[in-house]
Structure formats: C-alpha cells, structure tokens
C-alpha positions in Angstrom: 121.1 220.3 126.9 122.4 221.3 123.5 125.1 218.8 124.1 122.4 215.9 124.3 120.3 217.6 120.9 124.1 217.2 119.3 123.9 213.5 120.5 120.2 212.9 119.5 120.8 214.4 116.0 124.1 212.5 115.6 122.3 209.1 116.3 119.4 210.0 114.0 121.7 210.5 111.2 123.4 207.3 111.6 120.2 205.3 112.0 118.9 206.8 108.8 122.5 206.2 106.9 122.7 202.7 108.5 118.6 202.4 107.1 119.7 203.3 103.9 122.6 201.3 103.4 120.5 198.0 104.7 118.2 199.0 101.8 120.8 198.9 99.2 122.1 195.6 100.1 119.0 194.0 100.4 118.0 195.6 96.8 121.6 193.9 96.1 120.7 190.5 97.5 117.9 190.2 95.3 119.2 191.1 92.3 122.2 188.5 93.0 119.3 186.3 94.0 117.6 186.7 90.7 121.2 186.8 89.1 121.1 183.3 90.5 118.5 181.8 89.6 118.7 182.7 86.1 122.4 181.0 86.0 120.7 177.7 87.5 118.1 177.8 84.6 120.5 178.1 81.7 123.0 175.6 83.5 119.7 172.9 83.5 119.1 173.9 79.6 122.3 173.6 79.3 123.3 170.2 81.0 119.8 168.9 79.0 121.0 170.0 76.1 124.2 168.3 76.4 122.6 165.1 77.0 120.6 165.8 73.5 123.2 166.1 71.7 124.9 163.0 73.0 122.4 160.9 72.3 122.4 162.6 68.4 126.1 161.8 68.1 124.8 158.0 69.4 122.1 158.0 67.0 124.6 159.1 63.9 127.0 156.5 65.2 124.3 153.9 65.2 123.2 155.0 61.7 126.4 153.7 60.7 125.7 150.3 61.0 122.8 148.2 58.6 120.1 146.4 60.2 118.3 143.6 58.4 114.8 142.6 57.8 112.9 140.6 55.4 113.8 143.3 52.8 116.9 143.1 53.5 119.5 145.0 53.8 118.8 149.3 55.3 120.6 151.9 56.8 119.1 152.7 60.5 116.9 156.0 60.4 118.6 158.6 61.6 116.2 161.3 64.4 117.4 165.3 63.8 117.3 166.7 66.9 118.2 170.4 66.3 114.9 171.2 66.2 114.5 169.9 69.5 117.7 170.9 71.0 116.9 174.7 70.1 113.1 174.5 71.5 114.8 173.2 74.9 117.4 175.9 74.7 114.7 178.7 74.4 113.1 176.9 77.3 110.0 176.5 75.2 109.4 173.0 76.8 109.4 173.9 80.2 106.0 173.5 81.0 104.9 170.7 78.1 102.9 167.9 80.2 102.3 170.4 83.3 99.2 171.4 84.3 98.3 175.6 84.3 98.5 175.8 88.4 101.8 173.3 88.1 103.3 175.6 85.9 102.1 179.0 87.1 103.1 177.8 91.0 106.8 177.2 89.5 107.0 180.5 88.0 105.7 182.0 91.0 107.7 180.6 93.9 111.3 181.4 91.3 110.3 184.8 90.7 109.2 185.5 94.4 106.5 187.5 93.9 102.8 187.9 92.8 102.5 188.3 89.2 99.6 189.1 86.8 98.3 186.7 85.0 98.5 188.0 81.6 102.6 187.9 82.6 102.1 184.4 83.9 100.3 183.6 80.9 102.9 184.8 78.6 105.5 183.0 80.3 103.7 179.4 80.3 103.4 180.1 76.6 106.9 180.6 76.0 107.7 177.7 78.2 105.9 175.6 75.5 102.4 175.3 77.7 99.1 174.9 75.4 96.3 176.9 77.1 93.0 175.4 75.8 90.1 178.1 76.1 88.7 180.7 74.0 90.4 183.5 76.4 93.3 181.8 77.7 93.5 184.7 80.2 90.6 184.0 81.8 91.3 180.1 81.8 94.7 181.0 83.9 93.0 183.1 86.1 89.9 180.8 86.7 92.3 178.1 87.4 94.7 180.1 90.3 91.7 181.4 91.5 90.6 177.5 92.2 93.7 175.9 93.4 94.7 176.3 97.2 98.2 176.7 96.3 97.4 180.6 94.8 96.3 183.8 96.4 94.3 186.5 95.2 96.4 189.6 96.0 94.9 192.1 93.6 92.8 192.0 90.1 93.6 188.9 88.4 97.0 189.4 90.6 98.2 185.7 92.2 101.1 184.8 94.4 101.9 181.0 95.9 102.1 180.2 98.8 104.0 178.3 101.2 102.7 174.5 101.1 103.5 172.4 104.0 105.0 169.1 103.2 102.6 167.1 104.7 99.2 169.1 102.3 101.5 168.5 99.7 102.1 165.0 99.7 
C-alpha cells in the first residue's frame, strides 16, 4: 500500500511539473506571438516608408527638369515628404480615413485581448484617428457598445469577436 502512495505521489509531482512547464511555454508563445506581430508592424512602416521616399527621390529627379506654360519657363514644385515619412513611421496614420469601430476592431483582434477603452482610445489617437465629441471617451465606448463586432466584457471593457466571413461580407 505505501508502495502505491509512493506511485500516486510520484505521478502527482510530475503532472504538476509537467502543468507548470506547459504554463511557461504558453506565457513564451505569446510573448513570441506579440514579438511577432510587432516585427510585421514596423516591417509594413517600413516597406511604406520606403516607397515614400522613392517617390521623393522621383519627385527631386523630376524637379530637375523645366516645364512650360504661358509664363514661360519654371522649375517643377518640388513636395517635402519628411514630414510625412516621420508621421507614417510613428504609425500616426494608421487609422486616418477609418471609422472608430474599424480601427478599435484592428487593435483588438492584434492585441488579442479585451481592452479599455480609454487604452483603445489612446491608441487610435496615436494612430492619427480624430475622435469628434466633447468626451471622446464616451464617443468610443458608445460606438463598441453599438457595433456587433464588440463585446461588453466589463465597464467600458470591449473585446471583438470572431466575424464569420459570410456577416462580414
């Protein structure tokens, strides 16, 4: 009988060491996971901000040459795109031309998790999103709360959810 204990103990151990170390990979997997997504973010910044500054070297090349009008003879305008070039490298245009629940469902479904909305608000603001309202919090909120795409999981707390292809076509 205390042979079997031995055994039952033994097992016990294991399944709690073999629990544990699950746990630790899985906090692993999401970090890579987050890791991930983070590279695939700056590589799109970076592959759009690449194509920026191609077409600035384009635009200097065509300032080059003289186009002519009735006035005659004037140099092409040249377009500064730094400006631009460092807003899309901050990731400050994300969101420009999305709707709140457009860009709040994005940043939902890459994080993974429910978020507040006074996070999700801050990040549509640094992703260059305009929230028009007197309390721009509230606005967010309102708006999750009315789209079928969010759900409530706590105060002013939202998470997406899964859309079949066929609601949301």
């Amino acid at each position: 009988m205390e042979e079997l204990t031995d055994i039952l103990v033994g097992l016990e151990q294991r399944i709690s060491a073999y629990r544990n170390r699950l746990q630790e990979l899985e906090k692993k997997r999401r970090r890579l996971d987050e890791e991930i997504a983070t590279i695939q973010k700056y590589l799109e910044l970076a592959e759009t901000l690449y194509r920026v500054e191609a077409d600035k070297a384009k635009l200097a090349s065509l300032s080059s040459q003289i186009i002519t009008d009735e006035k005659g003879a004037r140099p092409l305008p040249v377009t500064d795109v730094t400006d631009q070039s460092r807003e899309i490298l901050l990731g400050r245009t994300k969101y420009v031309g999305k709707s709140v629940p457009e860009a709040a469902y994005q940043i939902l479904r890459e994080a993974n998790r429910a978020m507040h909305a006074k996070e999700l608000l801050q990040r549509l603001v640094e992703g260059g999103l305009q929230i028009k309202g007197k309390t721009p919090l509230t606005s967010v909120a309102t708006s999750l709360k009315r789209d079928k795409r969010f759900r409530k999981v706590g105060p002013n707390t939202f998470e997406a959810l899964e859309i079949p292809l066929t609601e949301a076509v």
